[in-house]
C-alpha positions, 0 to 999 in steps of 0.5 A, a space after each residue: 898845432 905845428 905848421 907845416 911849410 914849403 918854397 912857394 916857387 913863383 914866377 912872372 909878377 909874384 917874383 917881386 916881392 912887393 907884389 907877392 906880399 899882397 897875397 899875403 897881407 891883403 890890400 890895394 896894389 896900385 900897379 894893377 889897381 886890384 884889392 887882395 884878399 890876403 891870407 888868413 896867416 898875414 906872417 911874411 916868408 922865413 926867407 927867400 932866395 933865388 930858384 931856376 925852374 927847369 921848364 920854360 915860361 910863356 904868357 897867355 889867356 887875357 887877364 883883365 886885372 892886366 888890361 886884356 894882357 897875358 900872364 905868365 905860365 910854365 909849360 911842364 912839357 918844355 925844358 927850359 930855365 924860367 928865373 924864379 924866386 922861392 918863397 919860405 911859406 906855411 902849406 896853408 898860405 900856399 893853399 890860398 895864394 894859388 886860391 886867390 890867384 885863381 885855382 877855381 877859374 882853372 888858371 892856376 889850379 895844378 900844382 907842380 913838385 919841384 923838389 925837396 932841399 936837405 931840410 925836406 921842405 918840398 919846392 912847389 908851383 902852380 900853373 895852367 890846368 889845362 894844356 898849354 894856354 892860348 898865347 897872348 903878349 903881356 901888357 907893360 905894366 905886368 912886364 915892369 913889375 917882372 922886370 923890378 922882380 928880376 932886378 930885385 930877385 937876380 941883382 947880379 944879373 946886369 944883362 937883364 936889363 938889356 932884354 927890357 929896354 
């Protein structure tokens, strides 16, 4: 059976790869002190590149994988430019990162349709279920793991520094 794959397009802590390679592969992430479950399929992405979600990025509920901080939504009702990163995944590890991320509890359970690219792979997300979240501020640690994921992620982009420190 032949796989069938897609750009996971991520945001917020899964912009570093590190970290978004715990979904994947499973295992104790000391940042946040959380074990993953990891996906049934552990291969990494075929590749990964930059991706300019069009709709603004906010932080809220209370996570308590992140001491009591907010995590990072986007708001399908506001235009915007969120920086992202693309993830070459199978449909299938797609299905269980946005599981293990929380698709039950409702936090991440509605999938959002970028676009398709000339390979037809379509470009995909996930954010709140609900409307837009309480807004709560994140905590440090959630911020410089989105801060390594941007450096990483948008090398070129020196000025990001500017907004973290």
């Amino acid at each position: 059976m032949d796989k069938k794959y897609v750009w996971y397009v991520t945001y917020g802590s899964n912009i570093l790869k590190e970290r978004f390679m715990k979904y994947i592969e499973g295992g104790f992430y000391e940042a946040n002190g959380k074990t993953y479950k990891g996906c049934t399929d552990k291969s990494p992405p075929i590749k990964d590149k930059p991706y300019l979600i069009p709709y603004e990025l906010y932080f809220g509920n209370k996570s308590k994988t992140w001491n009591g901080g907010g995590v990072a939504f986007i708001n399908e009702d506001k235009r915007g430019v969120t920086l992202g990163r693309a993830y070459l995944i199978t449909e299938d590890q797609f299905l269980e990162i946005q599981e293990q991320e929380g698709s039950s509890d409702k936090w991440y359970g509605h999938t959002v349709a970028l676009h398709r690219d000339f390979g037809d792979f379509i470009h995909v997300t996930f954010t709140q279920t609900q409307e837009h979240r309480e807004e709560n501020p994140p905590n440090n640690n959630y911020l410089k793991i989105i801060y390594e994921g941007l450096c990483e992620t948008y090398p070129q982009l020196e000025y990001i520094k500017d907004y973290f420190h």
